[in-house]
N, CA, C and O atoms as a GROMACS GRO file, in nm:
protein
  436
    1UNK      N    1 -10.808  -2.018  -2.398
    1UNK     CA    2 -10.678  -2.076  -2.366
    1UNK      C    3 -10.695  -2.210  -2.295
    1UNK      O    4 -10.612  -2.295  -2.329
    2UNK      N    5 -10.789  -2.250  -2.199
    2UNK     CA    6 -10.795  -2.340  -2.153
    2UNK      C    7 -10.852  -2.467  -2.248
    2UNK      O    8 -10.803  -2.580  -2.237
    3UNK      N    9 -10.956  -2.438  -2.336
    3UNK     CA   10 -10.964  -2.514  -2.383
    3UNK      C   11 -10.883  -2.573  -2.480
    3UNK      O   12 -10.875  -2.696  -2.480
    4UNK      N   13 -10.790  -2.474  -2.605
    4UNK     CA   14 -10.650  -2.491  -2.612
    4UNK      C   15 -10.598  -2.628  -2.548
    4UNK      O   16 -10.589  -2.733  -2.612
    5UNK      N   17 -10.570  -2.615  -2.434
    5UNK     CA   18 -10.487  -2.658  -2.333
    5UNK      C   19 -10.541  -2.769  -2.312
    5UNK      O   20 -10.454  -2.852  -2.287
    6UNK      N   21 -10.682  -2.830  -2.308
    6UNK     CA   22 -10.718  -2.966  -2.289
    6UNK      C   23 -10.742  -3.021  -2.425
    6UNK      O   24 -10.731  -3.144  -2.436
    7UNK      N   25 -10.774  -2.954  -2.529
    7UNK     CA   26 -10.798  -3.048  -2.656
    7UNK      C   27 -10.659  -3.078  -2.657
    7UNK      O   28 -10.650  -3.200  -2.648
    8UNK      N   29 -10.540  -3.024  -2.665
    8UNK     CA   30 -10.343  -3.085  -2.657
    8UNK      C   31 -10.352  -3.148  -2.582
    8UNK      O   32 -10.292  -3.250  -2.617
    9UNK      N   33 -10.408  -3.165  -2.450
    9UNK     CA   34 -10.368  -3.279  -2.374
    9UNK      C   35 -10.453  -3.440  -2.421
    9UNK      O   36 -10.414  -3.556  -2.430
   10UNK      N   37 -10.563  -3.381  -2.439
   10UNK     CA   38 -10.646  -3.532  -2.452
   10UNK      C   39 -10.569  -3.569  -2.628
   10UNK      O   40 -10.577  -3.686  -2.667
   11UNK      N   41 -10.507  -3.475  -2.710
   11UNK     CA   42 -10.436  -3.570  -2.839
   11UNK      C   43 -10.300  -3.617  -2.757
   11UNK      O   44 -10.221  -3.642  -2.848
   12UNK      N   45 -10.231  -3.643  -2.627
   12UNK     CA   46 -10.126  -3.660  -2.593
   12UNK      C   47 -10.162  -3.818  -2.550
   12UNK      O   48 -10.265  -3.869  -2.507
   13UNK      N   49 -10.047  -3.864  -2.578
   13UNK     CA   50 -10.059  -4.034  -2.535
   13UNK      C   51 -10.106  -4.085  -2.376
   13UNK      O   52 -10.101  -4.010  -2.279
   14UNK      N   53 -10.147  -4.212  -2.372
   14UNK     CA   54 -10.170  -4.155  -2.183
   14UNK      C   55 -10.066  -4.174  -2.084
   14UNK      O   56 -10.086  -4.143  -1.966
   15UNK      N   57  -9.946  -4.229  -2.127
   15UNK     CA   58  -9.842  -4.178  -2.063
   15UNK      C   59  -9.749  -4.047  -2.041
   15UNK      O   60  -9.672  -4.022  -1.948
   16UNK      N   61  -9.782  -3.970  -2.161
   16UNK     CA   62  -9.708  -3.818  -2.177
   16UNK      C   63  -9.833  -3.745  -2.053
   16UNK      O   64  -9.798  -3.668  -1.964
   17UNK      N   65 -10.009  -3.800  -2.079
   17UNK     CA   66 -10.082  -3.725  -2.005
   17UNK      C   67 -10.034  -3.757  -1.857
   17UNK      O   68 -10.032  -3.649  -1.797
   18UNK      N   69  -9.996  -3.854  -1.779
   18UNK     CA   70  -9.947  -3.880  -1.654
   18UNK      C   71  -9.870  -3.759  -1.614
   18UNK      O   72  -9.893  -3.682  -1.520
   19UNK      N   73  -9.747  -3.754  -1.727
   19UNK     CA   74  -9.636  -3.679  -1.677
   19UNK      C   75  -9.706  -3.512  -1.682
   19UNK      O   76  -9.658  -3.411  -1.631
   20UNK      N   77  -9.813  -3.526  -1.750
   20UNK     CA   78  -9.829  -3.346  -1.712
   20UNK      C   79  -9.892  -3.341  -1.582
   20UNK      O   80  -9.864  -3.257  -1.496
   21UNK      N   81 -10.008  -3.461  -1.566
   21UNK     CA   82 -10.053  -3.408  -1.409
   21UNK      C   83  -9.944  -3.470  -1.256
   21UNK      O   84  -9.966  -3.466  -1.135
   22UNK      N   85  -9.842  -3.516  -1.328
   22UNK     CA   86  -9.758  -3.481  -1.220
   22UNK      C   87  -9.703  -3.387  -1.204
   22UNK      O   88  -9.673  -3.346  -1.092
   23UNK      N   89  -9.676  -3.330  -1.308
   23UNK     CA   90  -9.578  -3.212  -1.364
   23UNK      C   91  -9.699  -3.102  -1.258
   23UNK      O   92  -9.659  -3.054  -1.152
   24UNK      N   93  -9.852  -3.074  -1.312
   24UNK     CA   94  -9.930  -3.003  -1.234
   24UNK      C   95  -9.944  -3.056  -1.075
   24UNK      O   96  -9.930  -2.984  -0.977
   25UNK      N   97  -9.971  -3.177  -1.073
   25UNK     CA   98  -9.903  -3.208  -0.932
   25UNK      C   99  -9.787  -3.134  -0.828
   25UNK      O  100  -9.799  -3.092  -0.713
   26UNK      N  101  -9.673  -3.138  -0.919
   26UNK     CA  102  -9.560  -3.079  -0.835
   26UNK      C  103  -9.564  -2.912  -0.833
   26UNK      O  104  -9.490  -2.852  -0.756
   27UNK      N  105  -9.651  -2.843  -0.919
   27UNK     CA  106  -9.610  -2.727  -0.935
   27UNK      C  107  -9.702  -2.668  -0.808
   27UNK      O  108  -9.660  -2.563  -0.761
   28UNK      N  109  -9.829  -2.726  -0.745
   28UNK     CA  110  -9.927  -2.739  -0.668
   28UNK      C  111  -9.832  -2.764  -0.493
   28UNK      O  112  -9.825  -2.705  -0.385
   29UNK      N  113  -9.785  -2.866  -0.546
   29UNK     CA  114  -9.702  -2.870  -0.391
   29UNK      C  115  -9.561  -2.762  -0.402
   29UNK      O  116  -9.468  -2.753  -0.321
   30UNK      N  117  -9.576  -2.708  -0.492
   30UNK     CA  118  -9.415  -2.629  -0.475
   30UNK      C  119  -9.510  -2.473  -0.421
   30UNK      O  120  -9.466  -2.385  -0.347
   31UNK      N  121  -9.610  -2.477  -0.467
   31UNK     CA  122  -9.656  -2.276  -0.424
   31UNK      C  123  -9.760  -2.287  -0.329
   31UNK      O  124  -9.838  -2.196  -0.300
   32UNK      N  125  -9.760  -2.431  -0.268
   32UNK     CA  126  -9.869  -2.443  -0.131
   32UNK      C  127  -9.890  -2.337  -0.092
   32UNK      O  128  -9.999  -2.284  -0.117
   33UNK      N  129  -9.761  -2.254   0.003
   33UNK     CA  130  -9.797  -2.148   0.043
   33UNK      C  131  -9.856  -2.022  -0.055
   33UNK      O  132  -9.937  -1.947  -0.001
   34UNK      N  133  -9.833  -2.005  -0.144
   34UNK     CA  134  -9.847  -1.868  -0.222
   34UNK      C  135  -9.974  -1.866  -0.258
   34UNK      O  136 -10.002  -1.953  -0.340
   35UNK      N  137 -10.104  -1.760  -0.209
   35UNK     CA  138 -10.231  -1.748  -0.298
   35UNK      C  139 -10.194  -1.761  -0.440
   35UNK      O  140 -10.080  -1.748  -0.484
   36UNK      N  141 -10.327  -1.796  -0.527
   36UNK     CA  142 -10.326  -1.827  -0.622
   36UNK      C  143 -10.343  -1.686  -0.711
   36UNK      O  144 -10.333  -1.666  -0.832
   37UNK      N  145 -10.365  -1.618  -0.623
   37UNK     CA  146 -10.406  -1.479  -0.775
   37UNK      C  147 -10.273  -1.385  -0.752
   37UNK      O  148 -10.245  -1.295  -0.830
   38UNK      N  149 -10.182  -1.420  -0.621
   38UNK     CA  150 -10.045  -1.347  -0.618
   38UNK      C  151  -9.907  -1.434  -0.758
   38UNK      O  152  -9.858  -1.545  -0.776
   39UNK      N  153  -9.901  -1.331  -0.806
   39UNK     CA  154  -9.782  -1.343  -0.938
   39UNK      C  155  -9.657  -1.444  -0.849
   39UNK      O  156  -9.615  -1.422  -0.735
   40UNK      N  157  -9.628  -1.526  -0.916
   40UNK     CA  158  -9.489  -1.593  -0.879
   40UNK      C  159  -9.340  -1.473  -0.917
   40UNK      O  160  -9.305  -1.390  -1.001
   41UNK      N  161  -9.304  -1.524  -0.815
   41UNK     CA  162  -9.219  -1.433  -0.845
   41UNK      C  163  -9.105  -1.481  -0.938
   41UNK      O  164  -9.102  -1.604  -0.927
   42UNK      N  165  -9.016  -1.442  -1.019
   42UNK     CA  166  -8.933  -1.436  -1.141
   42UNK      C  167  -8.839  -1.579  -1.041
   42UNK      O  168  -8.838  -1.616  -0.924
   43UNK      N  169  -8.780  -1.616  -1.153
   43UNK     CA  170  -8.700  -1.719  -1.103
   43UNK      C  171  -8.550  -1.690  -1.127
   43UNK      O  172  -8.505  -1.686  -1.241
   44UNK      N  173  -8.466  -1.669  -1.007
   44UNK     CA  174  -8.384  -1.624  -0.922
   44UNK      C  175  -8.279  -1.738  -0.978
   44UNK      O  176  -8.286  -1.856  -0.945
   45UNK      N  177  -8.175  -1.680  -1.073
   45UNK     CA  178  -8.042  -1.764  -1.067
   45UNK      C  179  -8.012  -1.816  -0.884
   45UNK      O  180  -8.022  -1.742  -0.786
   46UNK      N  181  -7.972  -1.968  -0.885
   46UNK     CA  182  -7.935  -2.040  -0.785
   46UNK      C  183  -7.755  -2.036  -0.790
   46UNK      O  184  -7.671  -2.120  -0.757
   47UNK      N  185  -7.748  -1.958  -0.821
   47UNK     CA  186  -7.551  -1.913  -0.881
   47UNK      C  187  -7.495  -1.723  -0.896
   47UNK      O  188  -7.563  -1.632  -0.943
   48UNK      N  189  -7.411  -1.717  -0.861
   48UNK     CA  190  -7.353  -1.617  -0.911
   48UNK      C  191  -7.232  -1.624  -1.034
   48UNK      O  192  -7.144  -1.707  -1.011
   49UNK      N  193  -7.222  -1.570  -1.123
   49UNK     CA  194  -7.142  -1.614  -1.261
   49UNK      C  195  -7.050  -1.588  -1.195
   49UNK      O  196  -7.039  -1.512  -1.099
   50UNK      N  197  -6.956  -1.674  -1.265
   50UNK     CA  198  -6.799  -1.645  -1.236
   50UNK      C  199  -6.718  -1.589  -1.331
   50UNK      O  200  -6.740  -1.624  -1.447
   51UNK      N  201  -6.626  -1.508  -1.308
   51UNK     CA  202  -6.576  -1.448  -1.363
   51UNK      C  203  -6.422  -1.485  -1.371
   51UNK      O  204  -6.351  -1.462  -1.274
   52UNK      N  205  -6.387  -1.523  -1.448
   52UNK     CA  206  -6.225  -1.585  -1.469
   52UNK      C  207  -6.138  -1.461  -1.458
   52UNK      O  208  -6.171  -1.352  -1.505
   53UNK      N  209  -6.017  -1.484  -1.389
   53UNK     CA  210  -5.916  -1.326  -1.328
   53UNK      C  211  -5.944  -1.302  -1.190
   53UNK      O  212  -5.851  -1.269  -1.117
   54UNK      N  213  -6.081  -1.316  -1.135
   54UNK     CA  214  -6.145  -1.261  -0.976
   54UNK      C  215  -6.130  -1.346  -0.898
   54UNK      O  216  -6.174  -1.460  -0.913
   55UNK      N  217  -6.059  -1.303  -0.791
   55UNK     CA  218  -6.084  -1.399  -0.643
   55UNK      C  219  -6.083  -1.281  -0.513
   55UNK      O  220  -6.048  -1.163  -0.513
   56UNK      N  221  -6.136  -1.368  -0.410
   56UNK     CA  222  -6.186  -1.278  -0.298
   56UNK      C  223  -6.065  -1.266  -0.210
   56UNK      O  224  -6.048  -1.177  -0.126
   57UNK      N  225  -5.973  -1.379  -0.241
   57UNK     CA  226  -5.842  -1.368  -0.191
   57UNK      C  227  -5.768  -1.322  -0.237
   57UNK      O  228  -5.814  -1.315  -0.351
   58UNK      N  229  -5.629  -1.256  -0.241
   58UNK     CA  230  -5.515  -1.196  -0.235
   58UNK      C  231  -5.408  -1.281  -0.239
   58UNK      O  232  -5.378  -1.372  -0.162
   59UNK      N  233  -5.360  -1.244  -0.325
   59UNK     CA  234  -5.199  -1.343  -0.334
   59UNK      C  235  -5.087  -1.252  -0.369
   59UNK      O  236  -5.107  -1.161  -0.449
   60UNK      N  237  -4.952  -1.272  -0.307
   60UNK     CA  238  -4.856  -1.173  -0.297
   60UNK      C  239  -4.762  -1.291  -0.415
   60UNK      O  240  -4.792  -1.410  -0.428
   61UNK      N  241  -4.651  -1.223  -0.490
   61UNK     CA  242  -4.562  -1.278  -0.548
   61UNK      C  243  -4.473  -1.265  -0.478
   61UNK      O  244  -4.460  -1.155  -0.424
   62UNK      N  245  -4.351  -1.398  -0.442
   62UNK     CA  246  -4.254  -1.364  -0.397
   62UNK      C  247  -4.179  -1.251  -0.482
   62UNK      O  248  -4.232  -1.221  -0.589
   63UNK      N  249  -4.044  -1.175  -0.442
   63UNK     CA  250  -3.985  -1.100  -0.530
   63UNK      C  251  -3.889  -1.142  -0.629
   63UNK      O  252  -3.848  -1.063  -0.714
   64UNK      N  253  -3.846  -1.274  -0.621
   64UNK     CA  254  -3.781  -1.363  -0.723
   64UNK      C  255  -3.898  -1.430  -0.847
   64UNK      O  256  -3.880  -1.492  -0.952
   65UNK      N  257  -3.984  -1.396  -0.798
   65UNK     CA  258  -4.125  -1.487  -0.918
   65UNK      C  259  -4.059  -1.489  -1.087
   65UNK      O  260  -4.108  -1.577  -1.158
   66UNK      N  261  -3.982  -1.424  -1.134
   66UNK     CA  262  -3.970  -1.440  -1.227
   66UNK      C  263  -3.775  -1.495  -1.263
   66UNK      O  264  -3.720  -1.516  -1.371
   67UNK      N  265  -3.730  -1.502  -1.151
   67UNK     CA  266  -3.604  -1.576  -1.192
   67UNK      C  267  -3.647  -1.701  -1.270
   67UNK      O  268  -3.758  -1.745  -1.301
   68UNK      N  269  -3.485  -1.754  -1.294
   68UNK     CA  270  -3.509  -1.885  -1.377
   68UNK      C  271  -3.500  -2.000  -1.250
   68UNK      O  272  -3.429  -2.000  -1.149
   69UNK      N  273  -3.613  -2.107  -1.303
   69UNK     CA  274  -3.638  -2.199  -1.217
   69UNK      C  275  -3.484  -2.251  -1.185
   69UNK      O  276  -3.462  -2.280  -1.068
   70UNK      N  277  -3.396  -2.262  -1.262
   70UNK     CA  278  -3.256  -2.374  -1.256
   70UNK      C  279  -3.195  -2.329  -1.187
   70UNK      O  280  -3.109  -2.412  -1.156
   71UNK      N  281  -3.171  -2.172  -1.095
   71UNK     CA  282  -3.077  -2.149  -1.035
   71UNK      C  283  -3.111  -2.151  -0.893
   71UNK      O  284  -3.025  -2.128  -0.808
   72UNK      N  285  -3.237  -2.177  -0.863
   72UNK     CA  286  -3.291  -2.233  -0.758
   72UNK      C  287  -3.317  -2.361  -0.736
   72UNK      O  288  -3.358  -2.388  -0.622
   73UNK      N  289  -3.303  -2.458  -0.820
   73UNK     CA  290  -3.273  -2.600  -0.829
   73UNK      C  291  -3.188  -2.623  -0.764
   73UNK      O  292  -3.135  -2.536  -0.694
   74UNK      N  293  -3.152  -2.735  -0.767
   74UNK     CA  294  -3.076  -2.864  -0.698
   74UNK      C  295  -3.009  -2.952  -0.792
   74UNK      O  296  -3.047  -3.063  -0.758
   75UNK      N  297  -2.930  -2.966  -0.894
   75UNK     CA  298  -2.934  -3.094  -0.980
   75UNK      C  299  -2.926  -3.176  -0.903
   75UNK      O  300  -2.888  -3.166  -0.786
   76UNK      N  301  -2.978  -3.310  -0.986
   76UNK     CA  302  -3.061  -3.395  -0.939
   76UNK      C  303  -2.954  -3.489  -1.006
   76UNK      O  304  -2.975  -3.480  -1.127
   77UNK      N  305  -2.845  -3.579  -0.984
   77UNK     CA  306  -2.824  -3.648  -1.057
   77UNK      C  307  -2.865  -3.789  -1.061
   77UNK      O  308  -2.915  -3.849  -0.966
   78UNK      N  309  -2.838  -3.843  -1.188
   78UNK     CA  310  -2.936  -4.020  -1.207
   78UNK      C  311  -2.809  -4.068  -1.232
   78UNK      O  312  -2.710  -4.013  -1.282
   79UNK      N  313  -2.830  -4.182  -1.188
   79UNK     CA  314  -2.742  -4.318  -1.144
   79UNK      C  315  -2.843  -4.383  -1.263
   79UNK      O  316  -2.964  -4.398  -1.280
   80UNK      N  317  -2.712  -4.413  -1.337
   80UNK     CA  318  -2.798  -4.510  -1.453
   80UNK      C  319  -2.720  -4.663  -1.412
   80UNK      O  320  -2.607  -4.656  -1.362
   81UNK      N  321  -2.757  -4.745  -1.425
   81UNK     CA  322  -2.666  -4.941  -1.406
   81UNK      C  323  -2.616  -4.926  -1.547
   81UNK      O  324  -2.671  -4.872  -1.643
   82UNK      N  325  -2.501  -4.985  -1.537
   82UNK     CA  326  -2.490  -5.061  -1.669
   82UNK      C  327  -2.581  -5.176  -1.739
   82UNK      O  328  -2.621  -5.277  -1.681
   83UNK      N  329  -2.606  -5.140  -1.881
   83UNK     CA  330  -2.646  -5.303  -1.907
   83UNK      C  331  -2.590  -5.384  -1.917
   83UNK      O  332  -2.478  -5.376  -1.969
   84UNK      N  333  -2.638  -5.489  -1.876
   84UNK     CA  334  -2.564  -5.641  -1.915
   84UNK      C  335  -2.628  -5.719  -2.053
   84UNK      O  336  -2.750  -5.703  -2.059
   85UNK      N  337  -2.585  -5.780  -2.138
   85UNK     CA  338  -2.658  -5.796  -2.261
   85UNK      C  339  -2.627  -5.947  -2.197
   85UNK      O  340  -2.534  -5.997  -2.133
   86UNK      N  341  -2.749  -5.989  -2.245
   86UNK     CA  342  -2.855  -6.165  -2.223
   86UNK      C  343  -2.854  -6.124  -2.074
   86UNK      O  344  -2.768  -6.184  -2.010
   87UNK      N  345  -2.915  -6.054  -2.018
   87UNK     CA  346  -2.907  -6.083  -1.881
   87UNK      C  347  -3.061  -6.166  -1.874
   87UNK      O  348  -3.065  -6.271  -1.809
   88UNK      N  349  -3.194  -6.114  -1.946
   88UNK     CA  350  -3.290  -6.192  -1.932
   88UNK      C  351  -3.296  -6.328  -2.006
   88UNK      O  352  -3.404  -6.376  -2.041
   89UNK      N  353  -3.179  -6.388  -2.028
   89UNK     CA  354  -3.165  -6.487  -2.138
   89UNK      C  355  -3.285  -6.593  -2.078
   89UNK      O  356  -3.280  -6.586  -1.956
   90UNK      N  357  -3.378  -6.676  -2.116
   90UNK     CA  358  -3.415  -6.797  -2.034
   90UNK      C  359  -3.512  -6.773  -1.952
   90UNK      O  360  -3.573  -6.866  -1.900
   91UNK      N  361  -3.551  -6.597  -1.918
   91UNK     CA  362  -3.653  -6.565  -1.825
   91UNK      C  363  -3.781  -6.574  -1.935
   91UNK      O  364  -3.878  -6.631  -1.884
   92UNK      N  365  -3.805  -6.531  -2.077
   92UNK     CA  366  -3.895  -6.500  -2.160
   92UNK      C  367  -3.898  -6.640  -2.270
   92UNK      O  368  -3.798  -6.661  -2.338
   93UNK      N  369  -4.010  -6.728  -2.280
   93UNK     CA  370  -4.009  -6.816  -2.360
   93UNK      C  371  -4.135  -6.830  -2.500
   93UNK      O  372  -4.256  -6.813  -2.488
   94UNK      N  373  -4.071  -6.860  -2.604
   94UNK     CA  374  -4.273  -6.888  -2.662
   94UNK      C  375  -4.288  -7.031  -2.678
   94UNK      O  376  -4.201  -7.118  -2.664
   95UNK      N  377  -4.402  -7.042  -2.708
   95UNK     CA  378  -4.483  -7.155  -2.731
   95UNK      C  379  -4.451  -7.245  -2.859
   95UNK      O  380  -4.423  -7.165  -2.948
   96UNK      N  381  -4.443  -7.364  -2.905
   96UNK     CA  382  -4.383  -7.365  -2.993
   96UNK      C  383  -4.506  -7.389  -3.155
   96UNK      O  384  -4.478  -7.432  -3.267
   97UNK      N  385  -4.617  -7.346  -3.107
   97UNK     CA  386  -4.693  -7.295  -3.201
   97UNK      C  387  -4.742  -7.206  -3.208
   97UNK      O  388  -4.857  -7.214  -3.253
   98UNK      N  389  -4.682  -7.051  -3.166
   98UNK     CA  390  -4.717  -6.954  -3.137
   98UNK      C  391  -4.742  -6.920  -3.262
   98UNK      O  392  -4.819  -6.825  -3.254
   99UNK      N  393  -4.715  -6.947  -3.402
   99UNK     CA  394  -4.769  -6.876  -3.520
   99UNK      C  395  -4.888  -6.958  -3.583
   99UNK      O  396  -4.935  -6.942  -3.696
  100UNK      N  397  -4.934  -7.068  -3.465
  100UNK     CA  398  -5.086  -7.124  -3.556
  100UNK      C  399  -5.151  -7.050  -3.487
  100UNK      O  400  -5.149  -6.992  -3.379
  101UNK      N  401  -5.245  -7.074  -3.623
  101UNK     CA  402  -5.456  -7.008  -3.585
  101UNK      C  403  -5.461  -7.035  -3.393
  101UNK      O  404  -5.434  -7.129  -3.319
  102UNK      N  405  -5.500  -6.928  -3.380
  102UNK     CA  406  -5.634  -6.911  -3.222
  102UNK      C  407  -5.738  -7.045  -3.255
  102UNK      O  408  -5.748  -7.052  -3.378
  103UNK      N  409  -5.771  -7.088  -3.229
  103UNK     CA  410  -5.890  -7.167  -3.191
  103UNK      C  411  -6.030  -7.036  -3.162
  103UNK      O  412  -6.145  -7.069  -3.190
  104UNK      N  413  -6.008  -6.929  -3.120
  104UNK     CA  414  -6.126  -6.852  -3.092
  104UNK      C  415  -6.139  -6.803  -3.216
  104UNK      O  416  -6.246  -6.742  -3.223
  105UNK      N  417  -6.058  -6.801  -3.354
  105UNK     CA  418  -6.059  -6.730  -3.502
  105UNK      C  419  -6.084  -6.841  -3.583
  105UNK      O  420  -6.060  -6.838  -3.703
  106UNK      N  421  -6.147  -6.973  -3.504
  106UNK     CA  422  -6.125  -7.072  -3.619
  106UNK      C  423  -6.330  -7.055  -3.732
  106UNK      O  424  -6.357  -7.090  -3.847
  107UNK      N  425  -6.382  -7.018  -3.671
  107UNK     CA  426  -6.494  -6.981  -3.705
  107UNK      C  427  -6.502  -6.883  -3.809
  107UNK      O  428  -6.595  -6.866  -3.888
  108UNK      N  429  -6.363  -6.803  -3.797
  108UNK     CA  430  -6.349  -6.670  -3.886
  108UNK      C  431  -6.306  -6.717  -4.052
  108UNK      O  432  -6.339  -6.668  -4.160
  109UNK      N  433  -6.219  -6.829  -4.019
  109UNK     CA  434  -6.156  -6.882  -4.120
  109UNK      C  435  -6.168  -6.951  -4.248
  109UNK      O  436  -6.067  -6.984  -4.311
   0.00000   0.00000   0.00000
């Protein structure tokens, strides 16, 4: 197995070889403490699944929860203005060659 393991590494480019002896690097500083002939131990979800429906809290429904929203409303009424027609007369103007070529499309043309 070991030898396996070094004839794959020496066909690996020598940048992929870097990343394995860092890769063996880090695995060296991660089990400092742990003898070497003691088994690692299994690797431990960092999570508990969640389960959609579950909470640790409690929630009460009021006893109306299912009336209709509108009879607990408020209407709300809107104030609409009248329009005035030309009121923006003179505020909005164009250019008076607004239908020639861009200069930035003249290359396109």
């Amino acid at each position: 197995m070991e030898q396996l393991i070094l004839k794959q590494y020496n066909l690996l480019p020598r940048d992929l070889q870097k990343e394995v002896e860092d890769f063996i690097q880090s695995l060296f500083q991660k089990n400092m403490n742990q003898p070497i002939e003691k088994k690692a131990k299994p690797v431990q979800k960092m999570y508990k699944p969640r389960r959609a429906g579950f909470s640790k809290a409690k929630f009460e429904m009021s006893a109306d929860f299912n009336a209709p929203l509108d009879e607990k409303m408020e209407p709300v009424q809107k104030i609409y203005k009248p329009r005035i027609a030309g009121f923006g007369k003179g505020k909005i103007t164009m250019s008076a060659d607004f239908n020639a070529p861009l200069e930035d499309f003249k290359d396109y043309m």
